[in-house]
N, C-alpha and C positions, 0 to 999 in steps of 0.2 A: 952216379950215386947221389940219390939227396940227404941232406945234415936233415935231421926232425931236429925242430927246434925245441926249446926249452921251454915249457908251461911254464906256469905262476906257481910258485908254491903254494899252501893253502892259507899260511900267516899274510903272504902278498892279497891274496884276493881280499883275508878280512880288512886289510888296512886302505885296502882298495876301495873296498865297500863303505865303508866307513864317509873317504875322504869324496863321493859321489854322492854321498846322503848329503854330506855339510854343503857340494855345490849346487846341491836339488834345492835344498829349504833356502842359500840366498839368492839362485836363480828365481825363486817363487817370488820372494818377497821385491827382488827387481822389475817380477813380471806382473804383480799387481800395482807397484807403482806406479809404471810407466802406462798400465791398462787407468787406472785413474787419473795420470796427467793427461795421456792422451785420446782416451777413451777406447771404445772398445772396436774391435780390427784396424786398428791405425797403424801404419809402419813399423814405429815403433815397439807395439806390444807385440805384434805379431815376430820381430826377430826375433824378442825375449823368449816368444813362446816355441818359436823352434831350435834355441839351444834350451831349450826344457826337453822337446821333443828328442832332439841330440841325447842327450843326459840316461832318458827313460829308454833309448832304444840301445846304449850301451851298458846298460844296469842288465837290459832283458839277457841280450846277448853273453855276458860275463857272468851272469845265474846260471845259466845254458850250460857254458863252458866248467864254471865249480864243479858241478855234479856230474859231467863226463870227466874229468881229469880227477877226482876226488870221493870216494865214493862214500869217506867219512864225513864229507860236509855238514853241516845243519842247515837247517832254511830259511837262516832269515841273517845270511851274509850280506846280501843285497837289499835285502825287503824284509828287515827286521821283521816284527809278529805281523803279517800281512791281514791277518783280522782284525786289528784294533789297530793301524794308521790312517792318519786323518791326518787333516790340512786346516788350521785355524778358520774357521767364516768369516773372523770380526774382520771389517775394512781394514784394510794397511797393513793387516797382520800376517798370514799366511803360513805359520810359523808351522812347518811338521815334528807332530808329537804323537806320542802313543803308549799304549802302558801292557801289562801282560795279560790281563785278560778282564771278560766284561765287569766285574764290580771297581777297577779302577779306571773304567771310562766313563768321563763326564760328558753329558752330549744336554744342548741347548734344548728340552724338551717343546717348548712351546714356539720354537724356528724351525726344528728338526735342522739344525747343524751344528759341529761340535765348533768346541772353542777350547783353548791350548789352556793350562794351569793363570797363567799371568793375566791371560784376559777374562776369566772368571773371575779370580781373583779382584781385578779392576771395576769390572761389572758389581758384584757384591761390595763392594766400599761406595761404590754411586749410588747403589740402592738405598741401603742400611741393610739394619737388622730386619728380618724379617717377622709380621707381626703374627 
C-alpha cells in the first residue's frame, strides 16, 4: 500500500510564492551584475542565469501544482498580475515590479522599456522640470 503524501496547503504555496518572487528579483539583479562585470556569456553570468532558469521552471511547476490541488486558487500566487510584470531596463537595476493594471504602468515611451518607480523617479530629478 502506498502513503499519498501530503500537498501544501494553500496559505504554504502563497508564502511560497511570495518567498520565490523575493529570490527571482535578487537572482536578477546578481545576474545583471555579474553579466556587466563579466560580460555577456561568461561563466559567470551564465550560472547566475541558470539558477534564474532553476527558479522560473520551479514557479512553472508549483502554478501547475496550486490549481490541481486547489481549485480555489487565484492566479497570480506565482505570477502576481502576469499582464503588467516587468523587469527594470535601467542598467544595474533589474528590479521586478508591477501594478494592477494599464493606467498604473509606466513604460519608457521613447526606449520602449519599462523602468521600476525609483528609477523614474531618479531619471526625472536628473532631467528637471519639464518645460
Amino acid at each position: 500500500m502506498t502513503r499519498r503524501l501530503k500537498r501544501l496547503s494553500l496559505n504554504e504555496h502563497i508564502i511560497l510564492g511570495k518567498d520565490l518572487s523575493k529570490m527571482r528579483t535578487s537572482c536578477m539583479a546578481m545576474f545583471v551584475k555579474l553579466e556587466t562585470a563579466y560580460g555577456l556569456g561568461q561563466r559567470e553570468g551564465r550560472a547566475a542565469g541558470g539558477l534564474l532558469k532553476a527558479i522560473d521552471q520551479l514557479r512553472c511547476v508549483l502554478d501547475s501544482a496550486v490549481f490541481r490541488e486547489h481549485v480555489e486558487a487565484v492566479p497570480t500566487i506565482y505570477y502576481r498580475n502576469r499582464k503588467h510584470l516587468h523587469y527594470c531596463a535601467t542598467p544595474d537595476c533589474g528590479e521586478l515590479f508591477g501594478s494592477g493594471n494599464d493606467d498604473e504602468c509606466r513604460t519608457d515611451e521613447d526606449h520602449g522599456h519599462a523602468q521600476c518607480e525609483a528609477c523614474l523617479r531618479e531619471q526625472d530629478e536628473r532631467d528637471g522640470p519639464a518645460a
